[in-house]
ROVO-959478 format. One record per residue (C-alpha): x, y, z; residue number from 1. Coordinates in Angstrom, 1 decimal. Each point is the difference from the previous one (the first is absolute). Layout:
east / north / up / pos
X / Y / Z / NUM $
...
***
This chain:
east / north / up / pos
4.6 / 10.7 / 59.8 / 1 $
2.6 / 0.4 / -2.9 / 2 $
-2.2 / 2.3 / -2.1 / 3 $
-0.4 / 3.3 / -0.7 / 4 $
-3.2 / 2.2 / -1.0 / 5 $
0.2 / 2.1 / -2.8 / 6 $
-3.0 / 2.7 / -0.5 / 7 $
-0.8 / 1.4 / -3.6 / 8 $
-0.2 / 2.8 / -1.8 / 9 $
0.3 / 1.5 / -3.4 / 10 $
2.4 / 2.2 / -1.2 / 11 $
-2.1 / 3.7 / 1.1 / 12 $
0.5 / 1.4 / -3.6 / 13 $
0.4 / -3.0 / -1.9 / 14 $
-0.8 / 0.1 / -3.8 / 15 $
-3.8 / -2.1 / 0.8 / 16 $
-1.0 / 2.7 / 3.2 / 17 $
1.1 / 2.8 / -1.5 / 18 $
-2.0 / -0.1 / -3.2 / 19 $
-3.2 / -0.7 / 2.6 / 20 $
-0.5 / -3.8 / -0.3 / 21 $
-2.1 / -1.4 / 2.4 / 22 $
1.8 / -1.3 / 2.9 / 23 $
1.5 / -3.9 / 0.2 / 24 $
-1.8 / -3.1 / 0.9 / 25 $
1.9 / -1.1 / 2.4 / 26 $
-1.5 / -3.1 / 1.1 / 27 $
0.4 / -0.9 / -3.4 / 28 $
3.2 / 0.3 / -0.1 / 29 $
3.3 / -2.4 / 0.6 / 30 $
3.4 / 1.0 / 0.4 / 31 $
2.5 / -2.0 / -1.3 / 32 $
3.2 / 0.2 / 2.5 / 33 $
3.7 / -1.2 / -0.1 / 34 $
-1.7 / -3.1 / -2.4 / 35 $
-2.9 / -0.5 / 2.0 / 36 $
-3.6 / 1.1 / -0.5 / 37 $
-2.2 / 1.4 / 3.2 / 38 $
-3.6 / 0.9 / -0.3 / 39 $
-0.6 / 3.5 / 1.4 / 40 $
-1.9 / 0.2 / 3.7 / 41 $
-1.7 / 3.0 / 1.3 / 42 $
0.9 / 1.1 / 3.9 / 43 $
-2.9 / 0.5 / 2.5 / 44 $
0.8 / 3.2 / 0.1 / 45 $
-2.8 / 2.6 / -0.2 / 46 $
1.4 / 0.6 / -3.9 / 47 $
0.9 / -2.8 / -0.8 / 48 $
3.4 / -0.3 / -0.9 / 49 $
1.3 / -2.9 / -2.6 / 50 $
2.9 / -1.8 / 0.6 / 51 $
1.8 / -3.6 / -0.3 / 52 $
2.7 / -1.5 / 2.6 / 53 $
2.7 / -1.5 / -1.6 / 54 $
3.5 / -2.2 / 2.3 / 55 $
2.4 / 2.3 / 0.6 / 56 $
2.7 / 0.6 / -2.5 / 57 $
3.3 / 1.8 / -0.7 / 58 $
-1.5 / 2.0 / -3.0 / 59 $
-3.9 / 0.2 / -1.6 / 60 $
-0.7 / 0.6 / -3.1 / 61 $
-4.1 / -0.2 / -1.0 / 62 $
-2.3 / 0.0 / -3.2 / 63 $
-3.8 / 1.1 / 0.6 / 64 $
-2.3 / -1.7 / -2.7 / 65 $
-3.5 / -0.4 / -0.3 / 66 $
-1.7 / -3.0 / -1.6 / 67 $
0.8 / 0.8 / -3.5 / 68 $
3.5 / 1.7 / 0.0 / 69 $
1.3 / -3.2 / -1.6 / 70 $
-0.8 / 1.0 / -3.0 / 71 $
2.9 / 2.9 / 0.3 / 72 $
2.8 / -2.4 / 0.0 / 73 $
1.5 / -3.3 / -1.3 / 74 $
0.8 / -2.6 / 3.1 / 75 $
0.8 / 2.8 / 3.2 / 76 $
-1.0 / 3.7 / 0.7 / 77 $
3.8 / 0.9 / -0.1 / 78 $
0.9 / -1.3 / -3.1 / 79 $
-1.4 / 0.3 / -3.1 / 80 $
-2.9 / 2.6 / 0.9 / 81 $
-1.4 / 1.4 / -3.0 / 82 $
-0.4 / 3.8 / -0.7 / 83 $
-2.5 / -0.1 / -2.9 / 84 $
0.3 / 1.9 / -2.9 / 85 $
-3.4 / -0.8 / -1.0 / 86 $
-2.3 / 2.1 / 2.2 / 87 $
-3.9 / -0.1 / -0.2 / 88 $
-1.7 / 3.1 / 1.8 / 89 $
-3.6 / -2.1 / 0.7 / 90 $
2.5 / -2.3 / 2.1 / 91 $
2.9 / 2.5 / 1.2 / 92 $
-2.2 / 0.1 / 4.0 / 93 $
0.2 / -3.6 / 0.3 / 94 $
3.2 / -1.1 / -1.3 / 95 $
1.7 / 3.1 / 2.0 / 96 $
-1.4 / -1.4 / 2.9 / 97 $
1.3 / -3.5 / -0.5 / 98 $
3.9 / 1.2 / -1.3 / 99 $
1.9 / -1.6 / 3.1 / 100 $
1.4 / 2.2 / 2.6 / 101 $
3.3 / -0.4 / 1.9 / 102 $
1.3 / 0.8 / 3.4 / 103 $
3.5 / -0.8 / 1.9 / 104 $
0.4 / 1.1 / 3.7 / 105 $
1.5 / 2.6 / 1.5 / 106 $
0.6 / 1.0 / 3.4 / 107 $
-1.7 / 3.7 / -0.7 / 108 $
-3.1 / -1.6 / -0.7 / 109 $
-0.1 / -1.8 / 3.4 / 110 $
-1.9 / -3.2 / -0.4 / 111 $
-1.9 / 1.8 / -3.4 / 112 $
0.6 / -2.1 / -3.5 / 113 $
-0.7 / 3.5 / -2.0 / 114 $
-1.0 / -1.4 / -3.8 / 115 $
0.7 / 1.7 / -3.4 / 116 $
-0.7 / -0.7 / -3.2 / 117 $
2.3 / -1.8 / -2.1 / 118 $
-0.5 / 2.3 / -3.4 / 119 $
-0.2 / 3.7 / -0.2 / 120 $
-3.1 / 2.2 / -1.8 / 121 $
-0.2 / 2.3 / -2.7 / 122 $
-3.2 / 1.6 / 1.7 / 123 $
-1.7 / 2.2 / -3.3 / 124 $
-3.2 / 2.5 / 1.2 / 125 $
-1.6 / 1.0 / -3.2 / 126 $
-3.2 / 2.7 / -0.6 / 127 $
-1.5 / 0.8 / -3.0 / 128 $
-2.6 / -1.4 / -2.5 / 129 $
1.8 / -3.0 / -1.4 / 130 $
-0.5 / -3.6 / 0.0 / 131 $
3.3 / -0.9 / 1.0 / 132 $
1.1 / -3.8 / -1.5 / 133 $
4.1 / -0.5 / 0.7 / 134 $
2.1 / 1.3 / 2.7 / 135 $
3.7 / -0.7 / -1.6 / 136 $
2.8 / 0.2 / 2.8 / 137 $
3.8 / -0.1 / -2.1 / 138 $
3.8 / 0.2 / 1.1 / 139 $
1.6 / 2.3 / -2.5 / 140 $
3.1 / -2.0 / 1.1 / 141 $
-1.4 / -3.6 / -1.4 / 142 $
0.5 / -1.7 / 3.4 / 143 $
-2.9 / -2.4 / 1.0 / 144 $
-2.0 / 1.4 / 2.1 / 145 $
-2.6 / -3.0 / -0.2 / 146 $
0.5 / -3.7 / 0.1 / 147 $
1.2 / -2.5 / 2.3 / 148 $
2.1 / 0.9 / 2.7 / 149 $
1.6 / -1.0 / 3.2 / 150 $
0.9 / 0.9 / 3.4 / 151 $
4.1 / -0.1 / 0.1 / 152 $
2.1 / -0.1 / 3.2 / 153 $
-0.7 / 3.9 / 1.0 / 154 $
-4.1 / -0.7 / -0.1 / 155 $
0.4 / 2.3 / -2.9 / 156 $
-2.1 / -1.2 / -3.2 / 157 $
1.8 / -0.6 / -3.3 / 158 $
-2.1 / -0.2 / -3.5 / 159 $
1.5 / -3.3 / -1.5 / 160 $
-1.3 / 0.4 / -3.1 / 161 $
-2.9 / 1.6 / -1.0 / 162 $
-1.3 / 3.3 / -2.0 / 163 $
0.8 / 3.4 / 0.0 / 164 $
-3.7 / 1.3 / 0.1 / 165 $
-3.1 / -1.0 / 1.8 / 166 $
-3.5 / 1.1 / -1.4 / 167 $
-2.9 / 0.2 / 2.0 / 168 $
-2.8 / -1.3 / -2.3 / 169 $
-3.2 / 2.5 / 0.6 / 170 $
-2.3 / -1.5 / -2.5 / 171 $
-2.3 / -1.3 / 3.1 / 172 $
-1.5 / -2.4 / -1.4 / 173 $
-1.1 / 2.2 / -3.3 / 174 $
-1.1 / 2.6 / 1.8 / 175 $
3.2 / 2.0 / 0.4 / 176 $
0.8 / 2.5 / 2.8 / 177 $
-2.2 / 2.8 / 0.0 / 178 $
1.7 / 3.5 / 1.0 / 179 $
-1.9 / 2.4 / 2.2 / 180 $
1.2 / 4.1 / 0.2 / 181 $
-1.0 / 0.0 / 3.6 / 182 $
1.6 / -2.3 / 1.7 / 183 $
2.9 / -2.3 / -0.8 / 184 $
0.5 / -3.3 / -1.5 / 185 $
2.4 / -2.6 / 1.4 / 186 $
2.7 / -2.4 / -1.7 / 187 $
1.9 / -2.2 / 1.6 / 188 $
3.1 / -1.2 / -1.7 / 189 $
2.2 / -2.1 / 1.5 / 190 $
3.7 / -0.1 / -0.9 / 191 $
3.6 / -1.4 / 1.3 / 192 $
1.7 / 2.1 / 2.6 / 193 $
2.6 / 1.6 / -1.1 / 194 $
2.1 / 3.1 / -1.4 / 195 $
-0.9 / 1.7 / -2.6 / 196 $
2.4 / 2.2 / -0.8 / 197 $
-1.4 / 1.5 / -3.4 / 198 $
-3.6 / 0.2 / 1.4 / 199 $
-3.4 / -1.9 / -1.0 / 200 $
-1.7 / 0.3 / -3.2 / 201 $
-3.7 / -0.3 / 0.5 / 202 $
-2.4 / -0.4 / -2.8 / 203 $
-3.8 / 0.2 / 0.4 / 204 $
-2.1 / -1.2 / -2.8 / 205 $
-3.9 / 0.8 / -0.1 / 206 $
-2.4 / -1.5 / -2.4 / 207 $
-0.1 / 2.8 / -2.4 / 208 $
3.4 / -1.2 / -1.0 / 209 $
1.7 / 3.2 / 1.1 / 210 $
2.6 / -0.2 / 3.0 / 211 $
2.1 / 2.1 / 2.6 / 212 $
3.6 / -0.5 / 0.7 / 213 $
2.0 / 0.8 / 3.1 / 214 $
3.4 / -0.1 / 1.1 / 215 $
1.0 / -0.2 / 3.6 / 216 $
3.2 / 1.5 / 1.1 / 217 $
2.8 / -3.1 / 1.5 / 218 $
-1.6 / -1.7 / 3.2 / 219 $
0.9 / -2.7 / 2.2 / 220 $
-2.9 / -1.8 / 1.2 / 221 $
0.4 / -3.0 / 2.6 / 222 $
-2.2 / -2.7 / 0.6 / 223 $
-3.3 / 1.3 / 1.6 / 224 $
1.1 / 3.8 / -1.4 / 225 $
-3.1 / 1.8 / -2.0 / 226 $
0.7 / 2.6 / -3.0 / 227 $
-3.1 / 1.8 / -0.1 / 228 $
-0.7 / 1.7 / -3.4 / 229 $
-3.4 / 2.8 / 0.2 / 230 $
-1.2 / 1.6 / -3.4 / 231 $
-2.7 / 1.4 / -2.0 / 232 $
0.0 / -2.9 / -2.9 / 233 $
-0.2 / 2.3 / -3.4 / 234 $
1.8 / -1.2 / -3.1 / 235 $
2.6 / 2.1 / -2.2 / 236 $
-2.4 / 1.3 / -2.8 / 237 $
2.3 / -0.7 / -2.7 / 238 $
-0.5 / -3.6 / 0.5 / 239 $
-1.9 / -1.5 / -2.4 / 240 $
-0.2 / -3.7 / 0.8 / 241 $
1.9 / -1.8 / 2.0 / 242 $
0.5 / -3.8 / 0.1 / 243 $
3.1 / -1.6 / 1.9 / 244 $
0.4 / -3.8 / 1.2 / 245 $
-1.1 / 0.9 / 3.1 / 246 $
-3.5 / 1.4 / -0.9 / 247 $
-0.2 / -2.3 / -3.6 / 248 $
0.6 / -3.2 / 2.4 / 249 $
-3.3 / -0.1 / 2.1 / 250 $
-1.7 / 1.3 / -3.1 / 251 $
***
């Protein structure tokens, strides 16, 4: 009949399932493909499978959104998508889960549309006894890694402009982000993909006003990639008081 059925999926370790958020709405969901938007059906299937049936054409190229991914970019999901570098921890969940994901079609995949995210994660894993308030992501290099970027003519994303840091606010809502040395913590920080060829700095703030900095060696990270970071929070002794933009700023 001139279409063709597409079945979805998310990417197996994308940056959202592997830091164990719940799984998709997918009846929620639309996906926006080659210019058009499709709402998202479920197959009688015994599990239900969700997909949308599109006319046949020579290439496809699809956006997944939910009901409030607009608020990630200007007038479409390929152009200028935001990559915040104001984060808020009391939010990170939902506005995760509402970041636009993107899909083109290969043959591999059969008749799969396989979605990733469009940013990559900083994913920090903290004990201790803290009350954390500012996760602090920065490129040594002074290259945006935050702003307003676009999808160029390789599907690759390119930071237009923008900032080279992105700080996940932890102040939640006054109460701050309360360590435990039993299990850990997580922050989610999301940043442009990219390479970094001198590394990450990472600084972590807590509301004693002492703070723990780390330097990751040079990665590459591609959209939907995750840099996990695990570590017993405990700050340099020496330190007496420590008050930088990023901690002074949600103050």
């Amino acid at each position: 009949d001139g279409k063709v059925r597409f079945y979805l999926q998310e990417k197996s370790n994308s940056t959202r399932t592997a830091t164990n958020m719940t799984a998709r709405d997918w009846a929620g969901s639309k996906v926006e493909m080659n210019g058009k938007s499709y709402s998202v059906e479920l197959s009688n299937d015994k599990t239900p499978r969700p997909y949308i049936e599109v006319p046949k054409a020579d290439k496809y190229e699809a956006v997944l959104l939910t009901s409030s991914s607009n608020k990630w970019y200007a007038k479409t999901p390929k152009s200028d998508i935001k990559f915040p570098y104001s984060q808020f921890y009391h939010t990170a969940v939902s506005d995760i889960k509402s970041f636009p994901m993107y899909a083109s079609y290969t043959k591999e995949n059969g008749n799969k549309l396989v979605f990733t995210d469009g940013f990559a994660m900083v994913y920090v894993r903290l004990k201790g006894t803290a009350k954390i308030t500012s996760v602090k992501v920065e490129n040594p290099m002074g290259n945006a890694i935050a702003g307003y970027s676009a999808l160029n003519s390789k599907g690759e994303f390119v930071i237009k402009r923008g900032m080279d840091f992105a700080v996940l606010n932890c102040t939640n809502k006054s109460n701050n982000v309360q360590l435990s040395s039993s299990k850990y913590t997580n922050f989610r920080v999301m940043i442009a993909p990219g390479s970094y060829s001198k590394g990450l700095k990472i600084t972590i703030c807590d509301a004693a006003h002492q703070a723990v900095f780390v330097n990751t060696d040079a990665v590459t990270l591609a959209a939907g990639d995750l840099h996990t970071i695990e570590m017993e929070y405990a700050p340099d002794e020496d330190l007496v008081y420590y008050e930088g933009y990023d901690n002074m700023v949600w103050g």
